[in-house]
MMTF fields as JSON, N, C-alpha, C and O atoms, coordinates in Angstrom:
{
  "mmtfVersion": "1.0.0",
  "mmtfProducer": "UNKNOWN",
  "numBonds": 447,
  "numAtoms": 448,
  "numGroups": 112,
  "numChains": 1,
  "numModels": 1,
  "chainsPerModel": [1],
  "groupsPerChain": [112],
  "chainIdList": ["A"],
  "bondAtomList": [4, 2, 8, 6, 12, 10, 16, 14, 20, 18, 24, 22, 28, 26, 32, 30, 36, 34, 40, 38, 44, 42, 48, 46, 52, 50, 56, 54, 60, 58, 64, 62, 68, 66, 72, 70, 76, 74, 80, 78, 84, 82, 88, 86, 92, 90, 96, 94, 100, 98, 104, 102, 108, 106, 112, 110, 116, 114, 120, 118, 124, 122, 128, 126, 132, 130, 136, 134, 140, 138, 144, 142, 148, 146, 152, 150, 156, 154, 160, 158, 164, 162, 168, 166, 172, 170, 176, 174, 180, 178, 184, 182, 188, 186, 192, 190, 196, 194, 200, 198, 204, 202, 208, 206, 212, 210, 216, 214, 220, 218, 224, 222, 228, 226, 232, 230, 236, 234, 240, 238, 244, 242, 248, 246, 252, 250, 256, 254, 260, 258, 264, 262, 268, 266, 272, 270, 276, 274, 280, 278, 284, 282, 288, 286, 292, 290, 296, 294, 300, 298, 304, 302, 308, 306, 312, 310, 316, 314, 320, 318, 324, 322, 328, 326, 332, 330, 336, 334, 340, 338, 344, 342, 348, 346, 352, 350, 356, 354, 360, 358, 364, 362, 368, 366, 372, 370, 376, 374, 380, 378, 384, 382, 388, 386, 392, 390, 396, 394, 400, 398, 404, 402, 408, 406, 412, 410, 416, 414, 420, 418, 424, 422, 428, 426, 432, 430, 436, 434, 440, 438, 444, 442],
  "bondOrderList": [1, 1, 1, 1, 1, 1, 1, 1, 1, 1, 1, 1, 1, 1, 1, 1, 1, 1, 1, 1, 1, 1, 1, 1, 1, 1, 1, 1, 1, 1, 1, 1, 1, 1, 1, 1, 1, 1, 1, 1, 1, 1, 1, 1, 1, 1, 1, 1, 1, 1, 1, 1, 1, 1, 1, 1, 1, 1, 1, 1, 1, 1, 1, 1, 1, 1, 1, 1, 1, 1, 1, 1, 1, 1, 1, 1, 1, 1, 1, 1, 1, 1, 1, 1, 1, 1, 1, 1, 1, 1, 1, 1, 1, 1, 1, 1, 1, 1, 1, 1, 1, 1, 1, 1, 1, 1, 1, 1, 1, 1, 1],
  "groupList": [{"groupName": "UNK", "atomNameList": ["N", "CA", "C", "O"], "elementList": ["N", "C", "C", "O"], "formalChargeList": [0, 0, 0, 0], "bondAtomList": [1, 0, 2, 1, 3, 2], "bondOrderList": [1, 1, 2], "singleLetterCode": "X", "chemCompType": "L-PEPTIDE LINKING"}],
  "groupTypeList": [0, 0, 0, 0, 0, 0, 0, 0, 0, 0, 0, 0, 0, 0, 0, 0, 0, 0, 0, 0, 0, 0, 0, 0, 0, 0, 0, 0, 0, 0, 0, 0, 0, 0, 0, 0, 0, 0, 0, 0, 0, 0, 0, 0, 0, 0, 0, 0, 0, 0, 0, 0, 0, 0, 0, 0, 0, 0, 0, 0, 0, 0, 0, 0, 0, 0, 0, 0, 0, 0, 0, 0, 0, 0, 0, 0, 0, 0, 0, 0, 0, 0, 0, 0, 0, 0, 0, 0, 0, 0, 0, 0, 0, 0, 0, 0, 0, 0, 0, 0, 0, 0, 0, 0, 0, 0, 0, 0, 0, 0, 0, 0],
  "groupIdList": [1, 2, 3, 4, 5, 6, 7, 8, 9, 10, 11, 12, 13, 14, 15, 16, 17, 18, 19, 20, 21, 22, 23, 24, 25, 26, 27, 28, 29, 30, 31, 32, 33, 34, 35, 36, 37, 38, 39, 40, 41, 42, 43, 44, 45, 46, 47, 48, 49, 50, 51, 52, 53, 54, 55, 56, 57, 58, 59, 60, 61, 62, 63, 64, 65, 66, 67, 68, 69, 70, 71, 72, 73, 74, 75, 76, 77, 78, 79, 80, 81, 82, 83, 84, 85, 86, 87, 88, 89, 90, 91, 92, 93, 94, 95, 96, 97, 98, 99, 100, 101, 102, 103, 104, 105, 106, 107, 108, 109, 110, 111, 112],
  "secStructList": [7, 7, 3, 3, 3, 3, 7, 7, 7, 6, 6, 6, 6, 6, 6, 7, 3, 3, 3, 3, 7, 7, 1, 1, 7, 7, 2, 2, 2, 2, 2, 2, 2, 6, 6, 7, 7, 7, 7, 7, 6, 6, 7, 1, 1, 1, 7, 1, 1, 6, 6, 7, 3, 3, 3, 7, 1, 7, 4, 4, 4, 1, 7, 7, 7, 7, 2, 2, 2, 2, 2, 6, 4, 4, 4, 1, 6, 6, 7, 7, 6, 6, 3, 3, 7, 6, 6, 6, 7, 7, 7, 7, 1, 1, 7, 3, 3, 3, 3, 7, 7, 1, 7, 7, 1, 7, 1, 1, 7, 7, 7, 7],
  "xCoordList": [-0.288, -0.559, -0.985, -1.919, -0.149, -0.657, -1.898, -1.977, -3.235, -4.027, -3.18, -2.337, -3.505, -3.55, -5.38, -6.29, -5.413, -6.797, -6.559, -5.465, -7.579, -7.898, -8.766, -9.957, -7.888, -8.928, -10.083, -9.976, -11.071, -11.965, -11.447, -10.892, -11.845, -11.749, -12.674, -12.696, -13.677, -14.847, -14.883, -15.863, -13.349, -13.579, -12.882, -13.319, -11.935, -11.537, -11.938, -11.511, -12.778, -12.743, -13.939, -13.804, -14.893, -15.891, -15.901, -15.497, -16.559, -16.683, -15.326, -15.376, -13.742, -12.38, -12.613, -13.27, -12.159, -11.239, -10.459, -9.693, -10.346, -9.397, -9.146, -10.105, -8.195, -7.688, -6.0, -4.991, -6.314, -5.173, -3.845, -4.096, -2.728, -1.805, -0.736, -0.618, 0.252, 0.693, 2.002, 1.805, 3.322, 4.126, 5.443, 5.934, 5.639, 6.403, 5.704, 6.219, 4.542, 3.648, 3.287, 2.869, 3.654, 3.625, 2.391, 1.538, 2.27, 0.463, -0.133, -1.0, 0.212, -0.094, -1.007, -2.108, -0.095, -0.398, -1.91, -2.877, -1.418, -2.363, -3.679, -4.543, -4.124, -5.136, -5.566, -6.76, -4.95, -5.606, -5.873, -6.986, -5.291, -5.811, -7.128, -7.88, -7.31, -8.544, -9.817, -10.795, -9.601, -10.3, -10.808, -11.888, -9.314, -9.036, -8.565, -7.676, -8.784, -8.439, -7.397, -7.552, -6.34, -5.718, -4.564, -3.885, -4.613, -4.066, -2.654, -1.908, -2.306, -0.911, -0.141, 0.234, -0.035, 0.167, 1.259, 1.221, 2.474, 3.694, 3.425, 3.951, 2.491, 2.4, 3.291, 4.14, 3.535, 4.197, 5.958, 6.618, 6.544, 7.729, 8.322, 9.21, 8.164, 8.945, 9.37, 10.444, 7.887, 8.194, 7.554, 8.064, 6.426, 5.651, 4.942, 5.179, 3.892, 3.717, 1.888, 0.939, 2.041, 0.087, -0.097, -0.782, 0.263, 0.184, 0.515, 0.438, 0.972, 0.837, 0.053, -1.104, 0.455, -0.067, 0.682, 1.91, -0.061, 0.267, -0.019, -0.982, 0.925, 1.352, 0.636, 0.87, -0.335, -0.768, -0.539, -0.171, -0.698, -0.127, 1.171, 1.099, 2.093, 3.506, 4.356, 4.857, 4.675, 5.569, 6.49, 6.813, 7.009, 8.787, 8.702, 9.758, 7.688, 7.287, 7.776, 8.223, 7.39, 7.63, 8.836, 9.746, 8.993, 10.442, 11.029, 10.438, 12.539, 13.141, 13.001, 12.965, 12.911, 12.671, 13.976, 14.657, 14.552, 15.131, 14.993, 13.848, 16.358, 16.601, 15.573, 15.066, 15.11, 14.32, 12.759, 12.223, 12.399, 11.686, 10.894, 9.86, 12.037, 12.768, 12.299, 11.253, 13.076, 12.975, 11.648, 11.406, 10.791, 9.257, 8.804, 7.809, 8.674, 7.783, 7.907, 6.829, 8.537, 9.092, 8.187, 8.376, 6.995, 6.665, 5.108, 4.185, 4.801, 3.519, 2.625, 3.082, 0.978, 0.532, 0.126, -0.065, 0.051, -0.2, 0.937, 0.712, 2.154, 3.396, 3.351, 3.092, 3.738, 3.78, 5.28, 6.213, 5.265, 6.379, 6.187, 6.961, 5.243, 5.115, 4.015, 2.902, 4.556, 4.302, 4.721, 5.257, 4.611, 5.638, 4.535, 3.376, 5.709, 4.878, 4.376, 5.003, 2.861, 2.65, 3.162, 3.294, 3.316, 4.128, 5.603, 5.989, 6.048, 7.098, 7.528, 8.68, 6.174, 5.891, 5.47, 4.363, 6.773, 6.527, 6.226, 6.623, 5.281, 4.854, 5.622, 5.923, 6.248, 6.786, 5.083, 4.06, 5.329, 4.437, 3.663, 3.25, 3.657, 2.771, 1.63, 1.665, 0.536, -0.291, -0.152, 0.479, -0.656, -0.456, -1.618, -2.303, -1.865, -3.376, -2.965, -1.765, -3.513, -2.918, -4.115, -5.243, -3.798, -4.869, -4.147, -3.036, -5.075, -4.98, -5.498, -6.638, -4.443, -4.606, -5.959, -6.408, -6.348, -7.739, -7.085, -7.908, -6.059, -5.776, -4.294, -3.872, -3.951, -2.71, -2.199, -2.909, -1.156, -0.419, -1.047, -0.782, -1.616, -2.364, -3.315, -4.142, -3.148, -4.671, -5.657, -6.843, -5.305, -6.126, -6.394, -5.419, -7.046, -7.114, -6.8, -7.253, -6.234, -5.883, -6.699, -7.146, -6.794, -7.704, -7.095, -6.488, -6.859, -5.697, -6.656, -6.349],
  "yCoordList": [14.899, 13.52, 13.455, 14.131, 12.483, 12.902, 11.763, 10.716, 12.56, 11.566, 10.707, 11.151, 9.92, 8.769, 8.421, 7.796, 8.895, 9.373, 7.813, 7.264, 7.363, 6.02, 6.181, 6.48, 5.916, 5.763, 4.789, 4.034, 4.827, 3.905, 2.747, 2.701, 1.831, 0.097, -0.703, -0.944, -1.22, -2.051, -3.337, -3.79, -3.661, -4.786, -3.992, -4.337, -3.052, -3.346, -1.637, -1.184, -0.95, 0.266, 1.492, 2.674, 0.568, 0.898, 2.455, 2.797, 3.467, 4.675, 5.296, 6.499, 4.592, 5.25, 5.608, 4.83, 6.807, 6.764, 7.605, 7.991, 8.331, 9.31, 8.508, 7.996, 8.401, 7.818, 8.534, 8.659, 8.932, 9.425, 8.368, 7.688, 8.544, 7.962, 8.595, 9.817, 7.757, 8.406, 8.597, 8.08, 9.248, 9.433, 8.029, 7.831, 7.507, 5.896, 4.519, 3.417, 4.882, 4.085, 3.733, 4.521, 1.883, 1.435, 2.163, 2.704, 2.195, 2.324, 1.323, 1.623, 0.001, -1.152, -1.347, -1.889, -0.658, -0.809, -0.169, -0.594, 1.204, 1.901, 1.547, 1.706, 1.013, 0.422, -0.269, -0.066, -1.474, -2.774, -1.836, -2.079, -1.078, -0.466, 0.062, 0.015, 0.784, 1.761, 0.705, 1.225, -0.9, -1.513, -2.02, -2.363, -1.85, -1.62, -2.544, -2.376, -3.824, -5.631, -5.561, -6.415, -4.704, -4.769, -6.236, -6.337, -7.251, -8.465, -8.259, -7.447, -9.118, -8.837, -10.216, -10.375, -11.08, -12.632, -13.149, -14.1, -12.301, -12.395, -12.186, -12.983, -11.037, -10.536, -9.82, -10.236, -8.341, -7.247, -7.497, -6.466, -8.578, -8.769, -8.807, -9.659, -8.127, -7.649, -8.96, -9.182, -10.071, -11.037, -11.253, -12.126, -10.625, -10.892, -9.936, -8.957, -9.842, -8.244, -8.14, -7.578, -8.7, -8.344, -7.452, -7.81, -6.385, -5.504, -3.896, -2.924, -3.972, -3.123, -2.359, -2.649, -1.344, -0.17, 0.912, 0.817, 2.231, 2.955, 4.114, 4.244, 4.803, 6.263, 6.96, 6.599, 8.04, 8.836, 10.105, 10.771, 10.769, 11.793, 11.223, 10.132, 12.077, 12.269, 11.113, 10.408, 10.7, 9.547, 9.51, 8.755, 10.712, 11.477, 11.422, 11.346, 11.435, 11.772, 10.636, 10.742, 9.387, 8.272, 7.63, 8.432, 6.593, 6.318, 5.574, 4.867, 5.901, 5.076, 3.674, 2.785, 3.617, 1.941, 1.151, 1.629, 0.106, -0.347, -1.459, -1.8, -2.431, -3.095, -4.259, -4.786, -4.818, -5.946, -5.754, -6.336, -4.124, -3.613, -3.857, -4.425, -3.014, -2.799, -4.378, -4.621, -5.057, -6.263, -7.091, -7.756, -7.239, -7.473, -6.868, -7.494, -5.567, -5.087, -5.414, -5.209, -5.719, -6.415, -7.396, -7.79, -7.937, -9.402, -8.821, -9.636, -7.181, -7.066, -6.637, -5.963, -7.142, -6.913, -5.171, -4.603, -4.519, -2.885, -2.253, -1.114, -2.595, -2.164, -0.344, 0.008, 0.242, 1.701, 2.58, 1.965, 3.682, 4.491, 4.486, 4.016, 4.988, 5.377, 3.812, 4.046, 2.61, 1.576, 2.029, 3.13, 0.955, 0.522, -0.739, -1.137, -1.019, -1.667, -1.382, -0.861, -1.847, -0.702, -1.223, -0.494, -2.268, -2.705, -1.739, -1.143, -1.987, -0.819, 0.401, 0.806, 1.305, 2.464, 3.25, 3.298, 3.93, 4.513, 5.932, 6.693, 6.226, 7.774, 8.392, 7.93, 9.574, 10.849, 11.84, 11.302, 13.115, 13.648, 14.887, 16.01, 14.092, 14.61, 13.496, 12.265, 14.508, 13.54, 12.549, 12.97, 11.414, 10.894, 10.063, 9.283, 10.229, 9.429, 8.042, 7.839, 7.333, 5.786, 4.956, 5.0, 4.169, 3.409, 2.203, 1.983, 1.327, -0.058, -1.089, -1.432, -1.397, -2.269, -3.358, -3.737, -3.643, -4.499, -5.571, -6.375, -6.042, -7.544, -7.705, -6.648, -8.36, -8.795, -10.362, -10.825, -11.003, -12.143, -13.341, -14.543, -12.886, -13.785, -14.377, -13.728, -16.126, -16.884, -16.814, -16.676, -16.895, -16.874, -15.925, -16.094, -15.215, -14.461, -15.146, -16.018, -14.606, -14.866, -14.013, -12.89, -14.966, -14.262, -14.066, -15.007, -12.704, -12.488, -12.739, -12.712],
  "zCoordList": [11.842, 11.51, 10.038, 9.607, 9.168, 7.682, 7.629, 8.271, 6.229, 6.21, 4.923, 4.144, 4.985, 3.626, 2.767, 3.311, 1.72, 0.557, 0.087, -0.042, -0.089, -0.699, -2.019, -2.108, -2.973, -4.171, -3.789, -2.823, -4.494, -4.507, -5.39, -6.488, -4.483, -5.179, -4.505, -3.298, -5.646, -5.733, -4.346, -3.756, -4.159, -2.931, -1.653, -0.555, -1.655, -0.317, 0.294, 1.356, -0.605, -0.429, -1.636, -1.949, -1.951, -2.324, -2.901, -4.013, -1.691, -1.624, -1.427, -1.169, -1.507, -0.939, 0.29, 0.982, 0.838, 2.062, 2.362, 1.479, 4.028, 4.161, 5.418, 5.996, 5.772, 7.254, 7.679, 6.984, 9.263, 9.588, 10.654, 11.649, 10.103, 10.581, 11.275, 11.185, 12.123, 12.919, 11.911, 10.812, 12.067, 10.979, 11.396, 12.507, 10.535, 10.99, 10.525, 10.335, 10.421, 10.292, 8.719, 7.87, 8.527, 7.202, 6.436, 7.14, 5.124, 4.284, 4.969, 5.789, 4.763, 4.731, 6.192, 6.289, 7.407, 8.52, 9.142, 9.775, 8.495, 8.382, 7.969, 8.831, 6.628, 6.234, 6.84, 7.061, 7.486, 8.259, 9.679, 10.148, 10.262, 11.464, 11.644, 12.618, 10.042, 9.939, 9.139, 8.603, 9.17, 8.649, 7.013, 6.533, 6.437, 4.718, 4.418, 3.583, 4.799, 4.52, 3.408, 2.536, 3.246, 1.6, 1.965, 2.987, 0.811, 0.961, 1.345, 0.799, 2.406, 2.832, 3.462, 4.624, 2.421, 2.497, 3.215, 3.995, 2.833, 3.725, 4.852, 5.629, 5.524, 6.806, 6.981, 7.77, 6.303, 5.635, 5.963, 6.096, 6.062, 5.971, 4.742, 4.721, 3.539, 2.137, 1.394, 0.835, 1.561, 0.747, -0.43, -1.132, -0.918, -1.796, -1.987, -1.28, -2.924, -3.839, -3.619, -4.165, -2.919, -2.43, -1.597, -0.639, -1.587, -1.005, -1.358, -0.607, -2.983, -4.041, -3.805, -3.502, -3.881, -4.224, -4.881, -4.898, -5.589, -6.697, -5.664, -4.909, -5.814, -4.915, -5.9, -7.054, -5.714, -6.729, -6.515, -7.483, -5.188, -4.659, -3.371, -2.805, -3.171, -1.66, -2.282, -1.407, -3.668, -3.495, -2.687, -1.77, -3.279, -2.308, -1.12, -0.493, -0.537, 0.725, 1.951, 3.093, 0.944, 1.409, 2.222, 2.431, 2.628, 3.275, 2.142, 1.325, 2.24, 0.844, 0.683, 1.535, -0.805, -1.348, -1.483, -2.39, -0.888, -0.669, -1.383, -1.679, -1.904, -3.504, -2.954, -3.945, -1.813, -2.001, -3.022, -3.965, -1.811, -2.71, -3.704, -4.055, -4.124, -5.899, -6.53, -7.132, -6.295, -6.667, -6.459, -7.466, -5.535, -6.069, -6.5, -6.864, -6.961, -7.421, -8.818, -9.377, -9.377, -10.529, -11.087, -12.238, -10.228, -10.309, -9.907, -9.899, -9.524, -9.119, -10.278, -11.201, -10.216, -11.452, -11.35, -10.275, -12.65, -12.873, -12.5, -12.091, -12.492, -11.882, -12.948, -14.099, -11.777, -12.442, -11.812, -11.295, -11.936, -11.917, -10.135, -9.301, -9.983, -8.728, -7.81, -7.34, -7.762, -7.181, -6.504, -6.626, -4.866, -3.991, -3.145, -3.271, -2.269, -1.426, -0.184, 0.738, -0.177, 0.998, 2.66, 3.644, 2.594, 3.862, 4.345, 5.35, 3.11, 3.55, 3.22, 3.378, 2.534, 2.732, 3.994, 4.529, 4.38, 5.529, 5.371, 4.488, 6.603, 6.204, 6.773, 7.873, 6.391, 6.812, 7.519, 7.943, 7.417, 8.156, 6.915, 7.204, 5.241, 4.603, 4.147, 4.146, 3.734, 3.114, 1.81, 0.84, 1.781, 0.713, -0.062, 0.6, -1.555, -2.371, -2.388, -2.572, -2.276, -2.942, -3.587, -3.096, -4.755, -5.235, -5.289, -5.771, -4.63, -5.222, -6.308, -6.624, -6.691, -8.069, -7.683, -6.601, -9.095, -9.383, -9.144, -8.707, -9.182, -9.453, -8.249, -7.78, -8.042, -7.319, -8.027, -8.92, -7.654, -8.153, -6.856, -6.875, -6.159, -5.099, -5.965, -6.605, -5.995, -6.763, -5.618, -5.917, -4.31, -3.343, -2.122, -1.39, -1.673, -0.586, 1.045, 1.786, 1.033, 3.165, 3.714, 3.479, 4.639, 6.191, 6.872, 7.385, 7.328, 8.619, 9.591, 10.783]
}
């Protein structure tokens, strides 16, 4: 079962984070399971970019990025080499670091 390492971030993850997932299983999903509120406005259907995150360690690892993707991330703020989105970052069965960005393109937070 790979863990997923949480950088530390001041709102959704303070002290960071190690949490284990099953392998199939979005970042995105993962986080909200293990109690990691990371904004996810679409409701991880690959519509919008609040849900960014920066692969720091296993990018490769990941399940392939596919052109919708591709194409928001285009529009997410701190966009880096190794972005994706974590909705449809799927885990394979290595570990992976991820940090989330300070800022997102959300003016407002949702309450799931």
């Amino acid at each position: 079962m790979p863990i997923i390492k949480i950088l530390p971030h001041p709102e959704y993850c303070p002290n960071g984070a190690e949490i284990k997932a099953d392998p199939g299983t979005s970042v995105c999903e993962a986080l909200l399971e293990h109690d990691i509120e990371i904004e996810h406005a679409c409701e991880m259907s690959c519509a919008c970019t609040t849900c960014h995150v920066v692969v720091r360690e296993g990018f490769d690892s990941l399940g392939e990025m596919d052109e919708a993707e591709e194409d928001l991330l285009d529009r997410a703020w701190g966009l880096e080499a190794t972005s994706r989105l974590s909705c449809q970052a799927i885990l394979s069965q290595q570990d992976v670091t991820v940090e989330i960005p300070k800022y997102s393109i959300n003016y407002a937070k949702e309450k799931h």
